[in-house]
C-alpha positions as CSV (number, residue, x, y, z in Angstrom):
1,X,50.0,-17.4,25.9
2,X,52.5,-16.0,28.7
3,X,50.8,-13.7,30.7
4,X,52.8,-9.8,30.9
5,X,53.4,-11.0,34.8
6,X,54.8,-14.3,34.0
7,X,56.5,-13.5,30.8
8,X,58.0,-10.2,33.5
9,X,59.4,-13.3,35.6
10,X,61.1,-14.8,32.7
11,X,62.7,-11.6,31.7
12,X,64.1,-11.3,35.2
13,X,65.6,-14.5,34.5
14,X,67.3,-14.0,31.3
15,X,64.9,-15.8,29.5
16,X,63.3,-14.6,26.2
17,X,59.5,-16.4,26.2
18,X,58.9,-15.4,22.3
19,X,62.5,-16.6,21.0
20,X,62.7,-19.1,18.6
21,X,64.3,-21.5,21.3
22,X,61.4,-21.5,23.9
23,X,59.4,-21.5,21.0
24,X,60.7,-25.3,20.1
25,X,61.1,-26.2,23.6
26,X,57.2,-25.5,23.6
27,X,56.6,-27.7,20.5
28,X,58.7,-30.7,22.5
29,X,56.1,-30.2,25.1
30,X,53.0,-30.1,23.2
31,X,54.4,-33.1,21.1
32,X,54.7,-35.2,24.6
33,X,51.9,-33.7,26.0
34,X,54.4,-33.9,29.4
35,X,57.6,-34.6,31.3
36,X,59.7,-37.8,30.3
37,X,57.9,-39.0,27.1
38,X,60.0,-39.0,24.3
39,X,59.2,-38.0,21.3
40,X,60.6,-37.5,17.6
41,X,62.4,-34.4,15.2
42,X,59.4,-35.3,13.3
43,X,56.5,-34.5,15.8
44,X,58.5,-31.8,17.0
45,X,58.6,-29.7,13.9
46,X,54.9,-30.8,12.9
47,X,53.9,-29.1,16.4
48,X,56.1,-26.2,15.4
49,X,54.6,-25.6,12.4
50,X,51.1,-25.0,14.5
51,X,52.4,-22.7,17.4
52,X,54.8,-20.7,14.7
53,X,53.3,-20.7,11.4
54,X,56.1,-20.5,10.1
55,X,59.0,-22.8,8.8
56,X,62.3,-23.7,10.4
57,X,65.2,-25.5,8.8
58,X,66.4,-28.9,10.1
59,X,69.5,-28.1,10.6
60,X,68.3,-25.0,12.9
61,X,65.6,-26.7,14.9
62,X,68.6,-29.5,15.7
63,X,71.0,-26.7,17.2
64,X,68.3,-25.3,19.2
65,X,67.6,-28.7,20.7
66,X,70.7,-29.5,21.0
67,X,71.6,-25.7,23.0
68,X,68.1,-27.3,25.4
69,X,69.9,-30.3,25.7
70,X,73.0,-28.5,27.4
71,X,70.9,-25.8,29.4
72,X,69.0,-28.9,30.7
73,X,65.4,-28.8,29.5
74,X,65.7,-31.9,27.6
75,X,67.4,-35.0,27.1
76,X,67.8,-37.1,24.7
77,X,67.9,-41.1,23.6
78,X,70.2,-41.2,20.9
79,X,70.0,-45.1,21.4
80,X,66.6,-45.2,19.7
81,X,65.8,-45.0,15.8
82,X,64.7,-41.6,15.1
83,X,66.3,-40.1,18.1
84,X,63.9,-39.0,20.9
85,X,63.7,-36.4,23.1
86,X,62.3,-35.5,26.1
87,X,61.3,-32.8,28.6
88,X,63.2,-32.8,31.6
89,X,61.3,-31.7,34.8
90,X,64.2,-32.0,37.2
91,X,66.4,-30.5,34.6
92,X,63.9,-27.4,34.0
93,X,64.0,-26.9,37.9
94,X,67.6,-26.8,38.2
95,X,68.4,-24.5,35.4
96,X,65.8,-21.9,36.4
97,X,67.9,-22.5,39.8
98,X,70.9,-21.9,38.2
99,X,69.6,-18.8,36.2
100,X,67.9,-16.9,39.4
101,X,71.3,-17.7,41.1
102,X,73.2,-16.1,38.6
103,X,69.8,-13.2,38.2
104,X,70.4,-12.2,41.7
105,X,74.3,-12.3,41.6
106,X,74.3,-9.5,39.0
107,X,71.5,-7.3,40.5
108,X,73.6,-7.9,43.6
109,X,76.9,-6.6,41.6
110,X,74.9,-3.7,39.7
111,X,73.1,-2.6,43.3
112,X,77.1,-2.7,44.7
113,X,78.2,-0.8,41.8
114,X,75.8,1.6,42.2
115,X,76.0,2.4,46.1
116,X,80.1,2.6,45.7
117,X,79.2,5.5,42.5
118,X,76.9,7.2,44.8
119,X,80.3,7.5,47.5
120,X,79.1,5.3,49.9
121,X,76.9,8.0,51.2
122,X,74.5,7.4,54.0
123,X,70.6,8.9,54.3
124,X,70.8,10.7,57.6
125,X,69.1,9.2,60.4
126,X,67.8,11.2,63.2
127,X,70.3,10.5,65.1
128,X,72.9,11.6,62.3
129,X,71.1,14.6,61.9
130,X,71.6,15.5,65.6
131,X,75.1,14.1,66.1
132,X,76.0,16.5,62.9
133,X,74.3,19.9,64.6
134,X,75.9,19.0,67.7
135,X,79.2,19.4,66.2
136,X,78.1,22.2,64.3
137,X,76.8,24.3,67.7
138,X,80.4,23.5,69.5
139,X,82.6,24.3,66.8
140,X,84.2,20.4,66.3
141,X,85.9,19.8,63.4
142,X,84.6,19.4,60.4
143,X,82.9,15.4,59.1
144,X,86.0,13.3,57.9
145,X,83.2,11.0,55.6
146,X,80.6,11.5,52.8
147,X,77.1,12.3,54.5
148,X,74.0,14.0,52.7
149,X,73.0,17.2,54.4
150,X,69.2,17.9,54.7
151,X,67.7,21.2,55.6
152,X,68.6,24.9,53.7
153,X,70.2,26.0,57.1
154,X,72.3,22.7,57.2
155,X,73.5,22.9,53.5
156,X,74.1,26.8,54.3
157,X,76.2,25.9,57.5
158,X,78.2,23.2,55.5
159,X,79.1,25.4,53.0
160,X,80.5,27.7,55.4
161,X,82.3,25.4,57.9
162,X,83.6,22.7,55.7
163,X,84.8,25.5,53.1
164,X,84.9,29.0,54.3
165,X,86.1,28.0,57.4
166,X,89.2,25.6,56.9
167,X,90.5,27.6,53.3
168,X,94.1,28.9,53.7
169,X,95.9,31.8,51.8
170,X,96.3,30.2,48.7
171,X,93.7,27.6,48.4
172,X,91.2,27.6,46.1
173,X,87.4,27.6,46.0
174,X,84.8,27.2,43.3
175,X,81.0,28.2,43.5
176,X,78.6,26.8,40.5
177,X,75.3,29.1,41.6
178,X,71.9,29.6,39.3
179,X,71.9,33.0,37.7
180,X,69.0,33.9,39.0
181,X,71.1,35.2,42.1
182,X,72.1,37.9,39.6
183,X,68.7,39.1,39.9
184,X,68.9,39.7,44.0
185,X,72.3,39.7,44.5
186,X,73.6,37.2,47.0
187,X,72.1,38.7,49.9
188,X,69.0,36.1,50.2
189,X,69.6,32.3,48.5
190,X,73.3,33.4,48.0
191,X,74.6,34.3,51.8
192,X,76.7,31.3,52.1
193,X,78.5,32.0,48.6
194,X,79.2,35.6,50.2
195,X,80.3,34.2,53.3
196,X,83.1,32.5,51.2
197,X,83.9,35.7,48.8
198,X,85.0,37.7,51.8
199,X,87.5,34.8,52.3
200,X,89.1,36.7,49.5
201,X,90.6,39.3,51.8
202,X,92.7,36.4,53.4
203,X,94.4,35.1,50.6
204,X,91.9,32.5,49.4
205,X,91.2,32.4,45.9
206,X,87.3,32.3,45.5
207,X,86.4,31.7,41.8
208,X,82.8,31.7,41.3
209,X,80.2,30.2,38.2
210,X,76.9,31.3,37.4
211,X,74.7,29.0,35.4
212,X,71.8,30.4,33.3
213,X,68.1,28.3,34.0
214,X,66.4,27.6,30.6
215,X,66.4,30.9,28.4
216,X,67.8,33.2,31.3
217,X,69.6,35.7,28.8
218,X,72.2,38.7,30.7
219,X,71.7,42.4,30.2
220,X,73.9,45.6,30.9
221,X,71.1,46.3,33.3
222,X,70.9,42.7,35.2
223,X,75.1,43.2,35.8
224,X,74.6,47.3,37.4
225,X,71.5,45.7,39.6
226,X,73.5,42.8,40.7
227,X,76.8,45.0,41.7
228,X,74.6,47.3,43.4
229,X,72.7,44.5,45.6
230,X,76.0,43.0,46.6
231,X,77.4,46.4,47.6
232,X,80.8,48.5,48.4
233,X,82.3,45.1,50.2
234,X,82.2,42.9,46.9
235,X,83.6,45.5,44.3
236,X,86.9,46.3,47.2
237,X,87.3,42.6,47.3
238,X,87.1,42.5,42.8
239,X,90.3,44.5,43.1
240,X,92.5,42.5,45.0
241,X,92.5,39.9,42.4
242,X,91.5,37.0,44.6
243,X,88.0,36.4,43.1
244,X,87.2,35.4,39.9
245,X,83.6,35.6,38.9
246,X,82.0,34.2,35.6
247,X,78.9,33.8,34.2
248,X,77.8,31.0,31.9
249,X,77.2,32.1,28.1
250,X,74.6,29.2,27.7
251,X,73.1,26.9,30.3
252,X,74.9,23.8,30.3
253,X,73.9,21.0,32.6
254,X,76.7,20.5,35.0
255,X,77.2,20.0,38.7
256,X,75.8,22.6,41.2
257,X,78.5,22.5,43.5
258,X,81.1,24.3,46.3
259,X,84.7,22.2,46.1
260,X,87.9,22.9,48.3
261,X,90.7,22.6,45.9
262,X,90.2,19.0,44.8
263,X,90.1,17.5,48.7
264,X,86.2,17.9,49.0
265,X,83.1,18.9,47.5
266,X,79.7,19.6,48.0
267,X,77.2,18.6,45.6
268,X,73.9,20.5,45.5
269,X,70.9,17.6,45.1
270,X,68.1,20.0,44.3
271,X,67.6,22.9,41.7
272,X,66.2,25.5,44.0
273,X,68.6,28.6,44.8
274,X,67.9,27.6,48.6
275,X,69.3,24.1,48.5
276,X,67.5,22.1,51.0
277,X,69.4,18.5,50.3
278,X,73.2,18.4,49.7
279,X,75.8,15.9,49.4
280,X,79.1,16.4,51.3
281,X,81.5,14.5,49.6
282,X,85.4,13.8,50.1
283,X,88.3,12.9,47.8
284,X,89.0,9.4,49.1
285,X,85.3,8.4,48.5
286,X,85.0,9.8,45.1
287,X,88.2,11.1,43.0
288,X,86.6,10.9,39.9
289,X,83.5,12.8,40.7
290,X,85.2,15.8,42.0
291,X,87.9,15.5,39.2
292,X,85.6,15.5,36.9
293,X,83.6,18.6,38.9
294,X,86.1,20.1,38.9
295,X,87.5,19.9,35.1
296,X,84.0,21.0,34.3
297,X,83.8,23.7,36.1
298,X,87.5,24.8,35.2
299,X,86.2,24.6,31.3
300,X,83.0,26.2,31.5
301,X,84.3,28.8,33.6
302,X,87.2,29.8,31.0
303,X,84.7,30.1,28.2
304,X,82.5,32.3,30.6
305,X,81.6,36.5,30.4
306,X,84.2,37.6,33.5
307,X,82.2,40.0,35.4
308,X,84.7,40.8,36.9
309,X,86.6,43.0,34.5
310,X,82.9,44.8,34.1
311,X,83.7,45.9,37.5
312,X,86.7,46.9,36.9
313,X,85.7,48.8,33.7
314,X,82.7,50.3,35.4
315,X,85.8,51.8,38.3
316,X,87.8,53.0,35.8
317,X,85.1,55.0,33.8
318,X,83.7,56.7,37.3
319,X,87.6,57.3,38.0
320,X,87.8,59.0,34.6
């Protein structure tokens, strides 16, 4: 029997231990009793009648020594009367060459595919880290490549001088936020999301999402508490029609995630309202990602409860 380690090897290799064609590459073996000795159909399937217990039609146990034949295991004297076969050490060896070769290549191809999916992004090293803050404390223009941002203060930072920061009168950014800032307003986990709201007053269009966690459900009472926490500030910048704020009907599993237009984004990698590990990523890295953020967003937004007009109602009726 093939041990779970060695049979683990195999697997790694392509190679099925159990199927029906290592099976009679096993009863050529215990027929010969070793490399090079030929040995007959015959003693082949009466050795494969032991190790199976079961039976296997000539014409299939000849394919399958014939497929061994061309994958190199054996070979065959076709010369003699019956025909013989044989195990072929060398020919083992080079085929298990030829399969780790080709193993590696794909694990090689799937690891590439996998870091150019992931945006080429780099884990920070110290000296990334400080290089980045540097920039940050003299004002230098924002990164021109992907990076992952580590730290709640970094992330917070990022948001606001890679977004807040560089948005014109008539760009647009979006805000995917949990809904539990609802329940404090944005005054805590939510500053940098308010940093980019006041943008509003400049022309920028700031259209925000609020995702529900599990069975988060929204009440009359959860909408006044929130519009009271953010204050005076948030319901004169409602009116001017540059903010767009929804909320989620159900919680769908999306990207957390601030984007500039479609040029950049920044994807939240952890759950918590303070985001502690972000990644900054830019259209030439990744179209597709922040297309398809951004299409996301864009559809779940449209389907959302626009709180909004609940401001505006709530105006109207103190008006009246």
């Amino acid at each position: 029997m093939t041990s779970r380690g060695d049979s683990s090897d195999f697997n790694r290799l392509g190679i099925d231990v159990d199927s029906s064609q290592m099976m009679i590459l096993k009863a050529v073996m215990a027929a010969a009793g070793g490399p090079s000795k030929f040995v007959s159909y015959k003693e082949i399937a009466e050795h494969l009648q032991k190790l199976e217990k079961k039976k296997y039609t000539k014409a299939y146990i000849y394919r399958h020594l014939s497929d061994l034949k061309d994958e190199g295991y054996l070979v065959i004297d076709s010369v003699q009367t019956p025909r013989g076969y044989a195990i072929s050490e060398s020919g083992i060896i080079s085929s298990f060459d030829k399969k780790q070769k080709e193993a590696l290549s794909e694990r090689l191809v799937k690891k590439q595919e996998i870091t150019t999916k992931f945006n080429r992004l780099k884990i920070v090293s110290s000296a990334n880290i400080a290089y980045f803050l540097y920039n940050q404390l003299m004002g230098v223009e924002s990164a021109e490549e992907s990076i992952i941002i580590e730290g709640i203060e970094n992330v917070r930072s990022t948001v606001i001088r890679e977004f807040g920061k560089p948005a014109k009168a008539g760009d647009e950014i979006r805000v995917i936020a949990p809904a539990s800032l609802l329940d404090g307003g944005l005054e805590s986990a939510g500053m940098a999301e308010m940093s980019l709201m006041v943008r509003a007053a400049d022309g920028v269009k700031i259209i925000g999402l609020m995702l529900p966690q599990g069975e988060h459900s929204f009440t009359t009472n959860l909408f006044v508490k929130y519009l009271q926490s953010v204050g005076k500030e948030f319901t004169s910048l409602a009116t001017s029609g540059n903010i767009i704020l929804k909320v989620a009907k159900e919680h769908i599993k999306t990207y957390r995630m601030v984007s500039l237009n479609r040029e950049k984004m920044l994807l939240y990698l952890t759950h918590a309202a303070d985001s502690d590990m972000a990644a900054l990523i830019h259209l030439k890295d990744n179209p597709g990602l922040i297309d398809d953020a951004v299409d996301t967003f864009d559809k779940i937004s449209a389907e959302g409860i626009d709180v909004i007009e609940i401001v505006k109602q709530m105006l109207t009726k103190k008006e009246d």
